[in-house]
C-alpha positions, -999 to 999 in steps of 0.1 A, spaced: -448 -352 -625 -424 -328 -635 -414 -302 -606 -421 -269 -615 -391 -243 -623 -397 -214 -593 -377 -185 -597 -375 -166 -560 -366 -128 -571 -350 -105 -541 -325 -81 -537 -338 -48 -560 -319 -14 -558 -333 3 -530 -326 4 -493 -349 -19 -487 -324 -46 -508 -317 -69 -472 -348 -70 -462 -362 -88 -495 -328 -112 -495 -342 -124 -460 -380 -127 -473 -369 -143 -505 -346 -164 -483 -384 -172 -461 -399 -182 -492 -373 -209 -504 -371 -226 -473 -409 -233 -472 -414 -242 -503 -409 -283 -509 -380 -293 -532 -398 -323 -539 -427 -297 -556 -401 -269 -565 -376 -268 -582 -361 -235 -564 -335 -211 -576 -328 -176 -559 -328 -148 -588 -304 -119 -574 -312 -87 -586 -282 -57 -587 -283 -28 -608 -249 -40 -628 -269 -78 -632 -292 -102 -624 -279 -135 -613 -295 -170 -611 -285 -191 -578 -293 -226 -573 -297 -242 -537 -258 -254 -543 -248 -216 -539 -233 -222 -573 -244 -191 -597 -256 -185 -636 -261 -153 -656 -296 -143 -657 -302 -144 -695 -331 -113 -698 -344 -114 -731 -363 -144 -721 -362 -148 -689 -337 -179 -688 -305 -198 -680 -280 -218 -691 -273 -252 -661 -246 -272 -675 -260 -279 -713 -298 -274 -706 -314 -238 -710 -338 -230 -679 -372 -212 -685 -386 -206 -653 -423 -220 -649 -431 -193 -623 -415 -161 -603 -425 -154 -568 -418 -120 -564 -401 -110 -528 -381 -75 -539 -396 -45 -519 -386 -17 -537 -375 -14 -574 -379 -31 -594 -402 -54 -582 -430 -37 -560 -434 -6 -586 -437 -29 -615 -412 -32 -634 -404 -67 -627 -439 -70 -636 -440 -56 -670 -410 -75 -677 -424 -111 -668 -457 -98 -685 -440 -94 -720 -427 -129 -716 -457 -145 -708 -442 -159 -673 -466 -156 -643 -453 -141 -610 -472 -138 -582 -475 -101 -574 -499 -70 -588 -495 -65 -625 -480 -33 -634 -504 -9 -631 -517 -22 -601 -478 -24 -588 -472 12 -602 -501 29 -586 -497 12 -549 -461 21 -549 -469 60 -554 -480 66 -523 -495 103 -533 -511 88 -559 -527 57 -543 -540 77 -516 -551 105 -542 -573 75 -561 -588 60 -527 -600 93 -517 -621 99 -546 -637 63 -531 -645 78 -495 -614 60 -482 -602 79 -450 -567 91 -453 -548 121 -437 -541 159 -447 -513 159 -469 -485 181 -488 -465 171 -520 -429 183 -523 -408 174 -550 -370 185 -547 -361 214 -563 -394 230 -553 -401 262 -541 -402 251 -497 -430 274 -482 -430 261 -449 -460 280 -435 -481 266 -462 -470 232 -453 -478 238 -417 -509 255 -428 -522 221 -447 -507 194 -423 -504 208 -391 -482 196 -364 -469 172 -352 -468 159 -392 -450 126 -408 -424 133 -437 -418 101 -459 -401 96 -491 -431 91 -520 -415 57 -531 -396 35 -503 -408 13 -478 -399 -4 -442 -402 28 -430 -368 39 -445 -365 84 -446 -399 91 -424 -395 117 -401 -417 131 -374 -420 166 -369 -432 186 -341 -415 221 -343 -420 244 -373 -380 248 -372 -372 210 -379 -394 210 -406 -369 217 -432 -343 197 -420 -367 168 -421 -372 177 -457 -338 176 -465 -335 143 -448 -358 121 -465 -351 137 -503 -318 111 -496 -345 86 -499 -365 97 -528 -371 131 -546 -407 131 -541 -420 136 -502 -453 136 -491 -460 157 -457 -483 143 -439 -508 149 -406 -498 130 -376 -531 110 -371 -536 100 -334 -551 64 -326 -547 28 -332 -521 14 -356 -531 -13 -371 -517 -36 -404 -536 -61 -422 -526 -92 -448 -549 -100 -477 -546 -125 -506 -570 -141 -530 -577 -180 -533 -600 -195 -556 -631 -186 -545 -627 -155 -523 -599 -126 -510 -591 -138 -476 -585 -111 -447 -560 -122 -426 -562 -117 -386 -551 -78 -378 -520 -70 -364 -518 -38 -333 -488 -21 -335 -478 -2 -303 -443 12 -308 -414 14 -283 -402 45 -304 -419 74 -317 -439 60 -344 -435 25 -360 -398 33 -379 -373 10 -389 -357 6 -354 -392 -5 -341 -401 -30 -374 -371 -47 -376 -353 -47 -339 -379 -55 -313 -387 -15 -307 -426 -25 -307 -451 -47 -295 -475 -64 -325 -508 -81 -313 -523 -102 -331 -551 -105 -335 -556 -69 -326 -575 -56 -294 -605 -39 -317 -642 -39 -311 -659 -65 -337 -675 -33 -351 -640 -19 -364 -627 -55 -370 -659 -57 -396 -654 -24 -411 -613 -27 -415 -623 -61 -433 -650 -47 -453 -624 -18 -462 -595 -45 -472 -614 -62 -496 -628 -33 -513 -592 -21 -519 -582 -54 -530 -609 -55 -557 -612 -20 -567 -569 -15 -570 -569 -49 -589 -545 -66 -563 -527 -97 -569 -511 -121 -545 -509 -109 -512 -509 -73 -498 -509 -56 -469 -523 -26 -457 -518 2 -431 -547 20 -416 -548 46 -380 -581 39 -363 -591 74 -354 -626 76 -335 -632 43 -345 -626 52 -381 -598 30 -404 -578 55 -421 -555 47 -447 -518 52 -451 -504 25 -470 -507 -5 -491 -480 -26 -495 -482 -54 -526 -447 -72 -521 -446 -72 -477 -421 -86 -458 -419 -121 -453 -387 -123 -428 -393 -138 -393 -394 -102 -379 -425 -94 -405 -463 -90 -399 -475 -113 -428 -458 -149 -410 -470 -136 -377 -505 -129 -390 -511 -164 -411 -495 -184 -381 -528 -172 -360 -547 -178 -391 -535 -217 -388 -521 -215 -420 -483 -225 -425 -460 -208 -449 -454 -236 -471 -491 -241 -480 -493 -204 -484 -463 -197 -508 -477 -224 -527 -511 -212 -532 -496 -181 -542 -475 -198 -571 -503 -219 -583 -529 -194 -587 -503 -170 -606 -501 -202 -626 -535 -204 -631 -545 -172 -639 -516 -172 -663 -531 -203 -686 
């Protein structure tokens, strides 16, 4: 049988552009190269490249999707997508692949575009019931009323670029004069903000992906941070401690799952996700959902299907054959 032609996308444009070389990198060493038929597909802004497991490179050809190795043109069978960020967690990688009729194994692009708007994700839960916290929208260039922000949110409140991820701009505020400077801060992440109520309780993060049959619910992960809140420092360089499974009642473990799988369904997810919830009172409370997570050896996701028994390499490859699948 013929192995199957996996593209492994990373890099993207944003600042999240090492992490998602390190989880594509994750990806292509689990997957068999007796089954796969691996190449790494770097995405810059100036070009995309195609880079076999020789290190030796190709030009991305984007108009279909292909290459050129040696005299044969390459059409990829499959992209897993591992770029946090643009262009591949807000969809556009999506849209792309979906005009050219190649599966990938992420959200489509509404799905990606939705999730990856944080105000607006967390605007369309709410309407469902979905816990979330008091929040402020601030675009640059607005008018900055900052006793009307204070008046919403409170204090202490979070402010986080709209669009980024591992935690990259957030900022913690407890004094009214930091606020701006906060403000200033994370609009050299993104131009939108959303200001947000610091919710005190349990951080907790939880995996989820869809086999055949059901949307599985991977063991939570309890996040207790050496730093202020769970930043970068704390995600990436050993500034927390991550449980799993997490030290919850059954009660909360049962409605967290119940919550998950709702999302997944009702947001039309795709491969696997993973959310972000503050138990407050023994309530889940939303912040996040993240549809392309980390997959480096310092992420949640590996830690979380390791006490699930289930090894990388099986996983990666359920996630490329059921984009195949739902792609015939």
């Amino acid at each position: 049988m013929r192995r199957k032609v996996v593209g492994i996308a990373m890099g993207g444009y944003s600042s999240e552009r090492e992490i998602s070389l390190s989880s594509g990198s994750t990806v292509i060493e689990s997957l068999s190269p007796s089954k796969w038929n691996c190449f790494k597909i770097i995405v810059d802004q100036e070009k995309w490249l195609v880079v076999d497991l020789e290190n030796n490179t190709y030009p991305l050809k984007l108009e279909d999707f292909s290459f050129k190795l040696r005299e044969t043109i390459v059409h990829f069978d499959v992209v897993f997508n591992a770029i946090h960020g643009t262009p591949g967690e807000d969809g556009k990688l999506a849209k792309l692949l979906s005009s050219l009729n190649i599966p990938q194994s992420s959200c489509d692009e509404k799905a990606a575009s939705l999730t990856f708007d944080k105000r607006a994700c967390l605007k369309e839960v709410r309407k469902w019931g979905v816990p979330v916290a008091n929040s402020f929208t601030y675009d640059q260039g607005d008018s900055l009323e900052i006793d009307d922000i204070i008046k919403k949110v409170g204090l202490p409140c979070f402010v986080k670029p709209n669009r980024s991820g591992s935690s990259y701009g957030i900022v913690k505020v407890y004094e009214k004069e930091d606020l701006e400077a906060a403000i200033v801060s994370a609009l050299k992440e993104d131009s939108e903000l959303i200001i947000e109520s610091a919710l005190l309780g349990t951080e907790i993060s939880v995996g989820a992906f869809a086999n055949d049959h059901d949307i599985v619910v991977l063991p939570i992960t309890e996040i207790i941070s050496e730093n202020d809140f769970f930043d970068f420092d704390a995600k990436y360089n050993g500034k927390s401690k991550e449980i799993t499974p997490a030290r919850l009642d059954g009660n909360i473990v049962k409605k967290v799952d119940t919550l998950v799988r709702d999302l997944y369904k009702k947001l039309n997810l795709k491969g696997v996700c993973r959310s972000e919830f503050i138990i407050v009172a023994g309530v889940p409370h939303l912040l996040e959902i993240n549809t392309v997570p980390g997959l480096t050896t310092a992420s949640l996701i590996p830690q979380q299907l390791h006490e699930a028994g289930i090894g990388l390499s099986d996983f990666f490859e359920s996630l490329l054959e059921g984009a195949m699948k739902k792609n015939q």
